[in-house]
Structure formats: structure tokens, C-alpha cells
N, C-alpha and C positions, 0 to 999 in steps of 0.2 A: 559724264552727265548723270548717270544712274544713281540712284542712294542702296547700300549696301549693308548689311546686317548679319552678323554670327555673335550666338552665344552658345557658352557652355557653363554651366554651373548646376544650381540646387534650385534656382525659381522654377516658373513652365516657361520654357521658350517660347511660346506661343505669346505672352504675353511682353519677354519682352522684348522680345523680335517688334510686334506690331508696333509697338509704343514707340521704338527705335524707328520705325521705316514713317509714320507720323512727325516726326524729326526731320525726317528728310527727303521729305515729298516732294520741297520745295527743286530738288534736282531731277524730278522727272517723274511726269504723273500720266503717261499713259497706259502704264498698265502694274499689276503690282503683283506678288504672288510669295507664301511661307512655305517653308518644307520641315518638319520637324523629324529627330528619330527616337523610335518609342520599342518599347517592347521587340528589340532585332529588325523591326521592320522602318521605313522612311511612307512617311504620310507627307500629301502637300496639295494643297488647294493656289489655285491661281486666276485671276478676272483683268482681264481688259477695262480702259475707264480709271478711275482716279481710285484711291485706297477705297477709298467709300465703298465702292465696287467689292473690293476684296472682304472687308469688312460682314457685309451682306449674306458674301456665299458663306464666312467660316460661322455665320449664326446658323444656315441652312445645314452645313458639311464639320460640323465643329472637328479640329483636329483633336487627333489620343493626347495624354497629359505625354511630353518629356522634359528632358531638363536640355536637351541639346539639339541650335536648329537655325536658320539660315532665315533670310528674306531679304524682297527685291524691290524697288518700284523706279521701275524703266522711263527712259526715255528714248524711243525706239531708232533705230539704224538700221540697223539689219531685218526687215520684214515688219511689216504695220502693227501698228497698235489690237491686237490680237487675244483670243484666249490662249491658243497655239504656239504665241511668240514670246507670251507672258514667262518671264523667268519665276521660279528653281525650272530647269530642265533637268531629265534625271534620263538612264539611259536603260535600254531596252530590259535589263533586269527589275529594274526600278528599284536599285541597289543604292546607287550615289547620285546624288541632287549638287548642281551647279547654281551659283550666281556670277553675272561676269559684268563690269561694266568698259566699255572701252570698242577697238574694233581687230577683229583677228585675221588679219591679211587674205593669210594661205590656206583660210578655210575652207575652199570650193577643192581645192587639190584634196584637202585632207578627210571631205565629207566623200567624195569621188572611192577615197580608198576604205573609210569606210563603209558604203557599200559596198563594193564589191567585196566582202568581209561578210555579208549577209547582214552587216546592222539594216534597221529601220528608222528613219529621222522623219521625227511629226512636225519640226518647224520649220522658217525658212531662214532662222537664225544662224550666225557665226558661233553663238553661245553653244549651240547643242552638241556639236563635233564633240567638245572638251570634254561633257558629261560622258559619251559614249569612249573616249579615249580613258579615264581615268576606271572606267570601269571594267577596262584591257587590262589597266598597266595596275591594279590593286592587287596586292598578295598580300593583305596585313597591316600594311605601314603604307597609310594616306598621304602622310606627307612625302614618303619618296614618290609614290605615283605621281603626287601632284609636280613634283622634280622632274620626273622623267618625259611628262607631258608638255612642261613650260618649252623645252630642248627645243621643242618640234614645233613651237607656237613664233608667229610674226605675228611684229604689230605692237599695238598699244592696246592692254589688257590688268585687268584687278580680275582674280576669283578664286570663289569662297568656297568650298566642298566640304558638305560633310555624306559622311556612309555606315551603312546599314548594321553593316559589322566591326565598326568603330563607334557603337555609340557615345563613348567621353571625348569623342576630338573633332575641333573643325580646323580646316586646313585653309588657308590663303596666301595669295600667290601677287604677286608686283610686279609690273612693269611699266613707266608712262603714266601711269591713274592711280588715286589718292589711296591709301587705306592707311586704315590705324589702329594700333592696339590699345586699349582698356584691359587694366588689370584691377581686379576687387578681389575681396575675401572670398578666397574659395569661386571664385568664377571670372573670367576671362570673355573679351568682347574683338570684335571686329567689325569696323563701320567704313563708310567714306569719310566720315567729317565725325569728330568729338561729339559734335550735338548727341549723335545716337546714345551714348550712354552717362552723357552728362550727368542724367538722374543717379546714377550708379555708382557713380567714380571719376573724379577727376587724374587720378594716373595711368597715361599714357605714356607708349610706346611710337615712334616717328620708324617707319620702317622705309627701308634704303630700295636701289635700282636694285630688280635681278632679284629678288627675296623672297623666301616659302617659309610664312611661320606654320607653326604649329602650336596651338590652345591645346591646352586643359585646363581645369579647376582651378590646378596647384603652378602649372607652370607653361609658361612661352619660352620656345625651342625657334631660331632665328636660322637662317640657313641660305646661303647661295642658290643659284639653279642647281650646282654640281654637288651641293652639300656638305658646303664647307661651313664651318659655324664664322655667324656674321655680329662684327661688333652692333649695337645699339645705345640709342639711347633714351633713357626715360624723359619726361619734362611734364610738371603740373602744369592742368587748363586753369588760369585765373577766373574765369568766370563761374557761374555756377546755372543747375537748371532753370530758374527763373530766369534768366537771361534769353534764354529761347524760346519764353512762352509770350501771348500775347500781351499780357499783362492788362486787359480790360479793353484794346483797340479794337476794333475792328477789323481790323488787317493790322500783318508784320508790318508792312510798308508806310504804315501812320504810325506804329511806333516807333520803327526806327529813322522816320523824318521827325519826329521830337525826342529822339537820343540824341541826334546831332551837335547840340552844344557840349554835352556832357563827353562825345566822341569826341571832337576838336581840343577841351581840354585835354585829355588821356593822351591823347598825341604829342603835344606838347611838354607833358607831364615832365620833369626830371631833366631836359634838356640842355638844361642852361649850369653852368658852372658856377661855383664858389666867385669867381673874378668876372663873370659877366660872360664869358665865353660860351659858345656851343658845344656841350660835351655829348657827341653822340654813340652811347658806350657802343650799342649792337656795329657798327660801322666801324667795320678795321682793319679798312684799307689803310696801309702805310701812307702816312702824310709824304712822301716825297713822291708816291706811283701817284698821287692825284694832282700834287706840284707839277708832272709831267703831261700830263693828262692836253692831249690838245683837240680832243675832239668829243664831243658827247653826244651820245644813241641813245633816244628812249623808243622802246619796242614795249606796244600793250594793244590790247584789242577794246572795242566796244566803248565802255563808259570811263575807261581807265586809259583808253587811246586820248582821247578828251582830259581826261590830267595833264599826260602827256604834252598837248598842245598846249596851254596853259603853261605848265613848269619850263618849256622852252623860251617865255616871257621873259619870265624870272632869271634862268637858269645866265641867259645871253646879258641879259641887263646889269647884274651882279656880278658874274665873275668875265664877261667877253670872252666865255668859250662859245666857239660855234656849238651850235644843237641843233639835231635833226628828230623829228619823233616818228616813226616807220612804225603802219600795220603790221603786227605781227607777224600776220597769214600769209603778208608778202616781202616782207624783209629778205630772205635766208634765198630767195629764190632770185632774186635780182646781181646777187654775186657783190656783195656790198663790201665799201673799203675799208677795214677796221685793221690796227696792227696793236701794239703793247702798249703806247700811245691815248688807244680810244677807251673809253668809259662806256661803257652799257649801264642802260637803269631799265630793267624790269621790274612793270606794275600790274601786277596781278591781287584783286580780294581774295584769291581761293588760293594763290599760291600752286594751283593745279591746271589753268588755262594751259590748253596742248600748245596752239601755235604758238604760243608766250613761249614755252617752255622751252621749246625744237629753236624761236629764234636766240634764246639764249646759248642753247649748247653750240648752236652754229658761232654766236659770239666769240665764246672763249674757246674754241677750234683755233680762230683765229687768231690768238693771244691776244682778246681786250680783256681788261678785267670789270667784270660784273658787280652791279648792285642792284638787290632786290627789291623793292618795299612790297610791301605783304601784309594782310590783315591775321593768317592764318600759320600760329606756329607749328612750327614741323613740316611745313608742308615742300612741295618738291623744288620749285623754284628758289626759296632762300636756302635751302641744303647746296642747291648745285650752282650757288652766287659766291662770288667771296666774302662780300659782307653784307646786309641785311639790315633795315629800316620797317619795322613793324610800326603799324596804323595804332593799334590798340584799340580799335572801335570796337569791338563784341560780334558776337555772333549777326551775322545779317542774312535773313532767311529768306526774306521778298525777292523774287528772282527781278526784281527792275532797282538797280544800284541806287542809295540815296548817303549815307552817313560812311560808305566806302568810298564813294568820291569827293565828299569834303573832307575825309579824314589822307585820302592820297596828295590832294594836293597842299596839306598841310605839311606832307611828308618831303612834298617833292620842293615847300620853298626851305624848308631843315636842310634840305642837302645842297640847295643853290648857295645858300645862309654860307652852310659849311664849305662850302668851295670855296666862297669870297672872303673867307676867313684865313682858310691853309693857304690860301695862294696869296693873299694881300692886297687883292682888288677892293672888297672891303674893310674900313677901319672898326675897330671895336667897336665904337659909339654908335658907327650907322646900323651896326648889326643887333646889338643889342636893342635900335631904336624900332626898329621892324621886328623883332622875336615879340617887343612888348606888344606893338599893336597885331602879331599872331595870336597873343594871348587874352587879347580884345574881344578876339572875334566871337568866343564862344557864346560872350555876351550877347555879341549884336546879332547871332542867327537865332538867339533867345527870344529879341523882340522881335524879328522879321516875324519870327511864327506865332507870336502872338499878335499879329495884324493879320493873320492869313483869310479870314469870314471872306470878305469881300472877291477875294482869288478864289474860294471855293463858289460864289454865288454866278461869279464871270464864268467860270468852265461848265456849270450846269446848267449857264443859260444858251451854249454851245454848243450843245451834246449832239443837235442834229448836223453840225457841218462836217462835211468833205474835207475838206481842209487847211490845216493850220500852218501860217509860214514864221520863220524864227530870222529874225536881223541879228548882225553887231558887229562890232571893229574891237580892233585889239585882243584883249583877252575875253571881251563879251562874245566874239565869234565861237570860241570853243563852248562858250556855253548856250550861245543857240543853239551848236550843232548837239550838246546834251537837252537842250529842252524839245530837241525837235525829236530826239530819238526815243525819248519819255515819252513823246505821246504814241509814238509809231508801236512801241512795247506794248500800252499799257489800255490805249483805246483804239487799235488797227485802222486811224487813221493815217489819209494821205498827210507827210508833215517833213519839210526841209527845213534845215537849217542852210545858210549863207552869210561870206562877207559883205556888211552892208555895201563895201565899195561895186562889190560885183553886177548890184543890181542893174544896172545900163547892160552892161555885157549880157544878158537874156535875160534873168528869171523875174526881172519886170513883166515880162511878157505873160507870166503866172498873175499877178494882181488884174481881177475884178472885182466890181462893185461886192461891197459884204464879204470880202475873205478876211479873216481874221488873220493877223500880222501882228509878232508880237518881238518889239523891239528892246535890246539892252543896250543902254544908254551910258558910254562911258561917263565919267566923274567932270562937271566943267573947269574942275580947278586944277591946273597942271597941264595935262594935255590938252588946252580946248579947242583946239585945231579939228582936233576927233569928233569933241562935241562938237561943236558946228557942223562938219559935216553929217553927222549923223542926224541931225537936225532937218537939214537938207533933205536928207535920204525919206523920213519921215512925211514932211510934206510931199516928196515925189509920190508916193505909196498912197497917202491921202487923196492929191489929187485925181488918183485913179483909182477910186473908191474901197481903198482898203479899211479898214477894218482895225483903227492903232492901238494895241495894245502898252504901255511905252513901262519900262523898267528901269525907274531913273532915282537918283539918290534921293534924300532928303535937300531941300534948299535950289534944286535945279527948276527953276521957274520959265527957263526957255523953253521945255516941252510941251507945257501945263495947253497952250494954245491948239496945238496937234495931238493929241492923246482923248481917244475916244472914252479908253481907260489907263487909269496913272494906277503904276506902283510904288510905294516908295519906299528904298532900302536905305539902312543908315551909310552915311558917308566913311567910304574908307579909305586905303590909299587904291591909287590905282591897280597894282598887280594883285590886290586880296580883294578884289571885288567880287570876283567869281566865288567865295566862300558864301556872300549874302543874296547876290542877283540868282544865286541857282535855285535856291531853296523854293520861291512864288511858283518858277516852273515845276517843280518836284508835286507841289500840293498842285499845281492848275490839272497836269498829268493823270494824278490819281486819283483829282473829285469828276474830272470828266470821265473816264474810266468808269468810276463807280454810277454815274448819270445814265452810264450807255449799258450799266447791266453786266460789266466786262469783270471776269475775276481776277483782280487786281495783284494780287498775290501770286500767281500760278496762272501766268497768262500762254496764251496758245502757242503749241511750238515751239517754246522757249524753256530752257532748263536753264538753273541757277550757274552754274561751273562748267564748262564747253571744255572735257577732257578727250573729245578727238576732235584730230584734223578736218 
């Protein structure tokens, strides 16, 4: 959850620590705090509240100039949002400063001992143990401390130490939770996520389970817990820092709902072969393990669960593998059936989602073989997959998912594509015929968003209700349940999503006069079975004074009658609908949001990347 920051080089770390932890706020903004080391001693200012906060005290508390120095900005677990909880903690000498993001199990044993050691512990943190232990286990060499400390640590943890009397080194540590190395001329980085040092350097280091690097200037020293030297490896970020900056929007979250076509291309980009075929290099699983394949697992949480549901459309329609798609956070604990047989596909943006992560290793425990898709290279999840399907959308900063879910499910119909291809349920023509209108799309979410005025004038003239309910059948179900959860994110209201069929079976019983009800409208050509019903369902909603919002293609003239307010998206086939009907919710989401005065970007309680359980 946390955003995380080490530098060492020839700038002030003070500046670009800050610059870094601005970067990465988006992972957790309740409290933020820098340590830098200067002249043999360690300085560090810390504030509760969002960087802002931080900001404020180091104009009051300005830190010494150094060239080497750490910083944090939390999203809290372990004891509230705090000045006392605020990370670098540093320990009774005020010798070595910690950053830790993650959760440390056997902390209470290990805070228990020491005390009775005669330390003093000012938080009610897991983090602080660490600082007081490394300031045991120091005799010179940071990095073995930090070796001898990780021994004794459970859990799922990232942390970053630099000390008093090491000023040219910072030290960090891996376990469960993201970290990364940046290498520049003469200075060396450690972040949660690229973004930190983008401005910097785009070469990076992907560091492994179990690993204690060691920075300096000149060089990254890779190392087991036991201190064994550990392979690595390098890889350039394609993008650059203008890619993380607002670029003139208003919020992240309106820029990267109008990156979206240009993300849908890039996905797409390169995929198709010389003969027409699917060539999906990153993906390389053995064409015969997928020939075999009889059953298919997608395990993802939140707005990537929501793919998930969606790609099992596709996935069963194309190739007639069964597919089930499983919450993450309850998969591994249900005692689920997978042998060599099953296919797992994890879909994570971060690449670092914990329960994603726990339900994959449980997967291939079990002998299935794993695929990733992932927006984020290097990250843990496509290292610990067999093979991996990258989104290519760009950095996504707004912690409320918009161009990471149309870019997943773009991923997720490339791998249906491609199963119905290796296995021969689909013929070349039909696949080829569907990759084109994949490549369609990017156009047509081009003009959805350029009709969006009228969606933003609808959700601000909404700003005062309680709550909003989301319809739909088929694959428009998965995407009420994302427009409903957009709002729930982004404007803390009350908002469900449901199968329109379900509505008899209770949550009719939720419609009274004036509640806003906002319905996706399968396609009437093909399935119109669906439309009609859905039709149906409409009028039922109506007559009991709802409130129809209706989200229905271009040329579908049956709604126009029942629809308080029409949307209308271009016509596409039916399982890529969800690429265009999502987007109207994505913008209703975030102009109501912004109606209600709500920080749309950095909304409450919630961090971008949920790396604990």
C-alpha cells in the first residue's frame, strides 16, 4: 500500500526523495515523513495528513543538505493516521531510520522482547521493532544487519534503512511487496513503483523473493536473506516522466479516461502475425500444456475481478473451456480443485496485489500452470507466472481503475483469441475477424468520449442522492457491478450493481420513486432475447418510479420509450461491449465525485495497490 523512496547519489535527497514520494502518493496518503543523513548524523521530519502536510513542516523544520536519504508516505495498518506513526522511524539512538511498507506478523513477540532490553518504542507501529533491531544487529555493514534482521521478521514486508554511520548506503529488503531498483550516473534509487524515479532514469532493476540490496553511487550489491549473491535482472521502463504527470487535466483520473484509446491500441499493438495469426510473444506456455488445459481459473480482486467476469464470456464462448473467476481473498482458502490440467490467469494492474498474489502461489502449489496479465513490468506476479500478457497502458496513478480495465480485458479476449486458435475451436477467419473489430475499438471509446458533456451534466445534477443502482445481463452485468463500484470509490455513495434477471428475487424492493437506476443495455442484434428482456426489466423499474438511466447502443430505438436519460454507444459485437458501455460510467463516477466536492484522485481509505492481506 505504502509509496517508498531511497536515494543515494550527488543531488539533496531531500529534494529527491519529495519529488519521488509526490509520485507516489497515490498509494497511500495518510501520513508522509523524510529522513535524510548529513554530516554523521540522520535528520527527519514527519506529519500526519497528506504530503501537503509534510511539505509545510520541512518549510518550518527545513532538513541539513545530504546526498543520502529515505522517505514515506503511508497508508496506515498498524496504528492510525498519526505524527507518531508517521514513517522513517528511527530507533532509540536516532542512529538508523526505517521505511517499511507491508505487515510484520511477529511484531508484538518481538516489540515484547524488545522491551524488556530496555528499548523505548514511541509508536504503535509494526515498522518500529525493525528500526530498533537493525540498530542491535549494526556493526558497519548495513546490509548484513538488514540480513540478520529480515531472519527473524514474518509476514509480508519492503524496507528501506539508511544509518548514521553509513552515510553513502541505503539498504532494502523484500519480501510479498514491490520494490525496485533505479540505477543513474553516479546515483542509485529505491522506490515502490518506477514512477519515483522516472524523472531520473529509466533503468531498472526487478528484485526477487527473499532479497537485501545494497545502493551506492557506483554500484547495486543483490543478495539473499543468507547472503548469498542473487541473480538479477535489468529491464528499460518504456515510458517516460511526462507519462505520470497530469499533463493539463484536472485529475489523473481524466487523463487517463482519455488515454484509453491510445491504451487499447498499445495493447493490441504487435499481436497479430505475418499470416494473420495471434502471435503472443510474452505468452510461452507450450502450445500442447494449453491443448491440455481442461479447466480455466481467473483469480483477481476489485476492478480486475470485473475483467475477470467479462473474459469468462469470452473465454467459454470461444474456446468451451469451463471458466470460473474466484475473488482472490477467497480462493486459496476454499480448498479449490486445480491439478496440471487447470489454467490459472491472474489479473493484477500492479502486478503486486497480495491476495492475487498468495492465490496464485497456492495455484501452482497445486501443479496448474499460471498466466499473468499485468500492466506493471517486473512486477511479482508475472515473475512468479509461467508466462505473462502485459496491458501496455502507462503508468495509472488515480487510485479508482479506468484505462487498466479496458486495457485487461483487452488482454483477457488475446488469450481467449489465443486458446481458440492452439486448440482449434476457432478457425483463422473467425479470429482474425474479431482481433479486427478489437482493433476497432480504440476508435469507438474515442468517440464515446467525445459525447461525454451530457454524462457529466446528468451526474451533477445528482450530486444530492443517496443512491444509485446499476442493471444488466450478460456481459453488461460485470459492468454494472464496475460502474456501481466507481461510484461507491469515488463519491461514498450507496450504489449496487445486479443481474437485471435478479431483480424479482429482492432488490426490486430497493426501487422507489426518484432513485436513479442506471441500465446497460445489451446489443438488439444477435441476442435479442436479452434485449427484450431487459426491456422488460426497465419498464418494471419505471413503473415503480425509478429513475432510467439506459446505456444502449446506437440504432436500439426499443429503449428510447423507457429511458429518462439515453446513452448512446457505438454498436459493437456483443462480448466487446463492455470496452464502450464502461467508459459513460467511468466519466458519470468521477463528475459526480467532483459535484460532491470528493477528491477524486486520492479518495478516502483507499490506496492504489493493496499489498497486504
Amino acid at each position: 500500500m505504502c509509496g517508498i523512496v531511497g536515494y543515494v547519489g550527488s543531488q539533496s535527497a531531500h529534494d529527491v526523495v519529495l519529488a519521488g514520494l509526490k509520485r507516489l502518493e497515490y498509494r497511500g496518503y495518510d501520513s508522509a515523513g523524510i529522513a535524510v543523513v548529513s554530516e554523521g548524523a540522520l535528520a527527519s521530519v514527519k506529519k500526519a495528513g497528506k504530503l501537503a502536510n509534510l511539505e509545510k513542516a520541512l518549510v518550518d523544520r527545513p532538513l541539513p543538505v545530504g546526498a543520502t536519504g529515505i522517505g514515506h508516505t503511508r497508508w496506515a495498518t498498524h496504528g492510525g493516521p498519526t505524527d507518531a506513526n508517521a514513517h522513517p522511524h528511527l530507533d532509540n539512538a536516532s542512529r538508523v531510520a526505517v521505511v517499511h511498507n507491508g505487515i510484520i506478523e511477529n511484531f508484538a513477540a518481538l516489540r515484547e522482547e524488545l522491551a524488556g532490553r530496555g528499548h523505548r518504542l514511541a509508536s504503535e507501529t509494526d515498522t518500529e521493532v525493525v528500526a530498533h533491531l537493525l540498530g542491535e544487529e549494526f556493526a558497519g555493514d548495513l546490509a548484513e544487519a538488514m540480513r540478520r534482521v529480515c531472519r527473524r521478521l514474518e509476514g509480508a514486508f519492503t524496507l528501506v534503512a539508511v544509518h548514521a554511520d553509513a552515510p553513502d548506503v541505503v539498504v532494502g529488503a523484500r519480501r510479498n511487496s514491490p520494490l525496485v531498483v533505479g540505477v543513474g550516473e553516479g546515483e542509485a534509487f529505491l522506490a515502490s513503483d518506477v514512477a519515483a524515479f522516472i524523472a531520473h532514469t529509466r533503468s531498472a532493476i526487478e528484485l526477487g523473493q527473499d532479497q537485501v540490496v545494497e545502493l551506492r553511487r557506483d554500484a547495486v550489491t543483490v543478495t539473499d536473506f543468507d547472503g548469498r549473491a542473487a541473480d538479477v535482472r535489468r529491464y528499460h521502463v518504456d515510458w517516460d516522466a511526462s507519462a505520470a504527470e497530469k499533463g493539463g487535466y484536472d485529475y489523473f483520473m481524466l487523463k487517463e479516461i482519455a488515454e484509453q484509446p491510445k491504451a487499447v491500441a498499445d495493447t493490441l499493438l504487435g499481436r497479430i502475425g505475418a499470416e494473420g495469426q495471434l502471435t503472443l510473444d510474452e505468452l510461452r506456455i507450450p502450445t500442447q500444456v494449453l491443448r491440455m488445459v481442461d479447466k480455466v481459473v481467473i483469480v483477481a480482486c476489485g476492478t480486475a475481478f470485473h475483467a475477470g467476469l467479462i473474459a469468462k464470456y469470452a473465454i467459454e464462448h470461444w474456446t468451451r473451456i469451463p471458466c470460473e473467476v474466484e475473488l482472490a481473498s477467497e480462493f486459496r482458502y476454499r480448498d479449490p480443485i486445480l491439478d496440471a490440467r487447470s489454467l490459472v490467469i491472474a489479473i493484477s494492474q500492479s502486478g503486486e496485489t497480495m491476495d492475487t498474489l498468495m492465490a496464485l502461489r497456492h495455484a501452482r502449489e497445486q501443479g496448474a500452470t499460471a498466466l499473468a496479465i499485468c500492466n506493471t513490468n517486473g512486477s511479482t506476479i508475472p515473475r512468479e507466472s509461467d508466462a505473462v500478457l502485459y496491458t501496455h497502458a502507462g503508468p495509472e496513478v488515480a487510485v479508482a481503475s479506468t484505462k487498466a480495465f479496458l486495457t485487461q480485458l483487452v488482454a483477457c479476449y488475446l488469450v481467449a483469441l489465443y486458446l481458440g486458435q492452439v486448440r482449434g475451436t476457432k478457425w483463422g477467419d473467425e479470429i482474425l475477424a474479431v482481433v479486427r473489430e478489437l482493433a476497432r475499438m480504440a476508435e469507438e471509446v474515442e468517440r464515446v468520449l467525445e459525447t461525454m458533456e451530457p454524462v457529466r451534466e446528468l451526474a451533477r445534477s445528482l450530486a444530492d442522492q443517496d443512491t444509485v443502482l446499476f442493471l444488466g445481463r450478460h456481459v453488461g452485468y460485470p459492468v454494472a457491478l464496475e460502474g456501481a463500484l466507481k461510484l461507491k470509490e469515488l463519491a461514498y455513495m450507496h450504489a449496487e450493481g445486479f443481474a437485471a434477471g435478479e431483480l424479482k428475487h429482492g432488490p426490486i424492493a430497493l426501487i422507489e420513486d426518484g432513485v436513479p437506476v442506471v441500465v446497460v443495455v445489451p446489443s438488439p442484434r444477435g441476442r435479442s432475447v436479452l434485449h427484450d428482456k431487459i426491456v422488460s426489466n426497465i419498464q418494471e423499474i419505471r413503473a415503480r418510479g425509478a429513475r432510467t438511466i439506459v446505456i444502449a447502443e446506437e440504432g436500439d430505438e426499443a429503449v428510447v420509450p423507457y429511458a429518462d436519460h439515453l446513452v448512446r454507444v457505438p454498436a459493437t459485437p456483443t462480448l466487446l461491449q463492455p470496452l464502450v458501455a464502461t467508459v459513460p460510467l467511468q466519466v458519470f463516477a468521477c463528475e459526480l465525485a467532483t459535484a460532491r466536492g470528493n477528491e477524486v484522485d486520492q479518495p478516502r481509505n483507499l490506496a492504489k495497490s493493496v499489498t497486504v492481506e
